[in-house]
C-alpha positions as a Python dict, from the first residue, in 0.01 Angstrom:
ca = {
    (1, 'X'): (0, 0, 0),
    (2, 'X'): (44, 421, -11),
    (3, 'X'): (-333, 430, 110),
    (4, 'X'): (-306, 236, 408),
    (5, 'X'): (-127, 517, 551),
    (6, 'X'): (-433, 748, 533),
    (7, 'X'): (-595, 544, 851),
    (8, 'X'): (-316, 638, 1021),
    (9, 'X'): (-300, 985, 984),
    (10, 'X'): (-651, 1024, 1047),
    (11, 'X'): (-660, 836, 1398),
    (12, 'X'): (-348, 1062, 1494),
    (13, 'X'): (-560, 1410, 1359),
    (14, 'X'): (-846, 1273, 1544),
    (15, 'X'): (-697, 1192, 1896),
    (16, 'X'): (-463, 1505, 1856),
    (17, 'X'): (-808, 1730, 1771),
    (18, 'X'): (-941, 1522, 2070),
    (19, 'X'): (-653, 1601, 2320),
    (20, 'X'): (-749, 1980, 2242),
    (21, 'X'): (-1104, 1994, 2301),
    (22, 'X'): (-1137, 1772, 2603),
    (23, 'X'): (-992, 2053, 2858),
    (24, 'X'): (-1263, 2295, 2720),
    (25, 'X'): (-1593, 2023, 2801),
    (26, 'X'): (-1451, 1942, 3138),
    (27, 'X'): (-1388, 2351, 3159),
    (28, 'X'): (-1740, 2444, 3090),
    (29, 'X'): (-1895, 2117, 3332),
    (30, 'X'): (-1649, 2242, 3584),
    (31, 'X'): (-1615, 2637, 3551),
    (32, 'X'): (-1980, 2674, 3355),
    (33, 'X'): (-1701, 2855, 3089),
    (34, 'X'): (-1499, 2681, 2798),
    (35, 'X'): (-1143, 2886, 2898),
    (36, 'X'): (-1015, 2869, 3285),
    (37, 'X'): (-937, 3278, 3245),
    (38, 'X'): (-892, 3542, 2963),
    (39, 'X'): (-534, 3634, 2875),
    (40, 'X'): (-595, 3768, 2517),
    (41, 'X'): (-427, 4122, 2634),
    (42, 'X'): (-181, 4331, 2836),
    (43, 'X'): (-461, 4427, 3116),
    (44, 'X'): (-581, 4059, 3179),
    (45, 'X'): (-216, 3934, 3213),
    (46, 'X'): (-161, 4199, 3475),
    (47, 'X'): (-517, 4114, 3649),
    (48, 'X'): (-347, 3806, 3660),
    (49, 'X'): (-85, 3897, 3817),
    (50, 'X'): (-236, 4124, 4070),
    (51, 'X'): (-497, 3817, 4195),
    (52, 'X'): (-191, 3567, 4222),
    (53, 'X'): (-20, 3892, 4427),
    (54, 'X'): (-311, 3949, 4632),
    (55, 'X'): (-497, 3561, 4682),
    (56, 'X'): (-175, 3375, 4644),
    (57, 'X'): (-342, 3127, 4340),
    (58, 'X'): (-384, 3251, 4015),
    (59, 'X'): (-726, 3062, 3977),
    (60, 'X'): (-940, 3273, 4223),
    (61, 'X'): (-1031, 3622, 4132),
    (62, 'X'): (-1048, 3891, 4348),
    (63, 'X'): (-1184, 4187, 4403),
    (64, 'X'): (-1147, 4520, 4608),
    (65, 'X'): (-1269, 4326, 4860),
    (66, 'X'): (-972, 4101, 4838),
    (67, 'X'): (-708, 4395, 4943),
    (68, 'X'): (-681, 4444, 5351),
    (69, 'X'): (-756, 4762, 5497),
    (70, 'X'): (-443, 4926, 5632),
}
């Protein structure tokens, strides 16, 4: 009948919702945070960009520290 295909919809919602969430539990048991890094603006994207410049991986921050003395 129509309502059988309720059950259907609602495992899907529920393993898609799922497939979402997971990352940010094994984020925060990982990381201690729920998001690997920030991007929400035109600075963090370029912070970004400098740490992959300067470290070579985009997950490791850096700091002055980071740059080489000339």
């Amino acid at each position: 009948m129509w309502y059988e295909q309720f059950y259907s919809g609602f495992i899907t919602l529920a393993f898609v919702w799922g497939a979402c969430n997971v990352s940010a539990v094994t984020n925060y048991i990982d990381l201690k945070r729920l998001y690997r890094r920030d991007l929400s603006g035109y600075d963090r994207n370029m912070l970004l960009k400098r740490d992959h410049r300067l470290t070579g991986n985009y997950y490791k921050m850096s700091g002055l520290e980071s740059i080489k003395d000339a």
